[in-house]
C-alpha positions in Angstrom: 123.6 59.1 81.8 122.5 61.9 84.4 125.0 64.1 82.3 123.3 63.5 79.1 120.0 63.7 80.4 120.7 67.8 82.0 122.2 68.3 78.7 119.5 67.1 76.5 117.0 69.1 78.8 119.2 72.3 78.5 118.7 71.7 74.3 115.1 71.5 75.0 115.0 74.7 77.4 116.8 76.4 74.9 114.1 75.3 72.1 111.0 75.8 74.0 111.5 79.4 75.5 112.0 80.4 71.6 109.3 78.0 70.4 107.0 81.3 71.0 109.3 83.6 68.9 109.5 83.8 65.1 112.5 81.4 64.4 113.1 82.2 60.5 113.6 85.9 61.9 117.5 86.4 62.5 117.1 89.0 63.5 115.1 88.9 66.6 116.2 89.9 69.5 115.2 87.4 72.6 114.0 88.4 76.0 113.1 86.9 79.3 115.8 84.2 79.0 118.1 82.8 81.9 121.9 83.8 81.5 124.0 81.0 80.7 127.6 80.9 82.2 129.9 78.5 80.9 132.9 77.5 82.7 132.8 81.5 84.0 132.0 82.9 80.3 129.0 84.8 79.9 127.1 83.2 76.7 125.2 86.0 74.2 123.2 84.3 71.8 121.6 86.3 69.1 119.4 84.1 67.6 117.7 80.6 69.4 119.1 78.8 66.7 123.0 79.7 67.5 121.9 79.2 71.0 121.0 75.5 70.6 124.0 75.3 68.1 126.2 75.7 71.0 124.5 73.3 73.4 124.2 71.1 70.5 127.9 71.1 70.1 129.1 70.8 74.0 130.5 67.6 74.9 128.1 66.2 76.7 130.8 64.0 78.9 133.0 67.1 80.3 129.9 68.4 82.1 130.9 68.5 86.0 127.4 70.7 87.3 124.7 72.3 86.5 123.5 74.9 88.9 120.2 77.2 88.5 120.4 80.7 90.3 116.5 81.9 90.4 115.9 85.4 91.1 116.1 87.5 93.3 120.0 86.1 93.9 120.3 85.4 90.3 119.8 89.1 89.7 121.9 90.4 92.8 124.4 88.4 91.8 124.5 89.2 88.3 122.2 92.6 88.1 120.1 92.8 84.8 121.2 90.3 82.7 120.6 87.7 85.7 116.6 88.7 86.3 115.1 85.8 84.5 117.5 83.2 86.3 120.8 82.1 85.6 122.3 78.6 84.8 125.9 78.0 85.5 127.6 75.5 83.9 130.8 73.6 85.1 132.7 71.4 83.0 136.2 69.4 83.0 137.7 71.1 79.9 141.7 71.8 80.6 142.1 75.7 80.7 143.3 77.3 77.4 147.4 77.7 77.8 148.4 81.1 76.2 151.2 80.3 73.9 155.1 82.3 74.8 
């Protein structure tokens, strides 16, 4: 339940720091957004709508941790694109096995 619950509250973060920007607009560019990390990726969303497309579709169940970096670590950490906060996210997914 507290899984579903971060998740569902990620979607919303997602939906509200865009609610002030011009949706319809593709192409938009965003600013003053945390930098998500996913199981180590960096995530670039171009649009809000791609962003909450891709919270939308992470299985809510293989979420390990959540875990907010706030600035001024955030942004020694990850320099520039970390200076409006960054939110790591751990899940349970099996690694990717490169095929021989």
């Amino acid at each position: 339940m507290r899984k579903l619950i971060c998740a569902l509250v990620l979607c919303l973060f997602a939906f509200v720091s865009y609610s002030q920007k011009n949706l319809i607009d593709s192409d938009t560019t965003f600013s003053k957004k945390p930098l998500f990390i996913v199981d180590g990726e960096k995530q670039h969303f171009k649009t809000a709508m791609e962003e909450i497309g891709f919270f939308a579709k992470l299985d809510k169940n293989t979420i390990e941790t959540i875990d907010v970096i706030k600035n001024p670590d955030a942004s020694t950490i990850y320099g520039d694109e970390g200076i409006y906060g960054v939110i790591l996210i751990s899940t349970n997914r099996q690694p990717k096995k490169d095929k021989d």
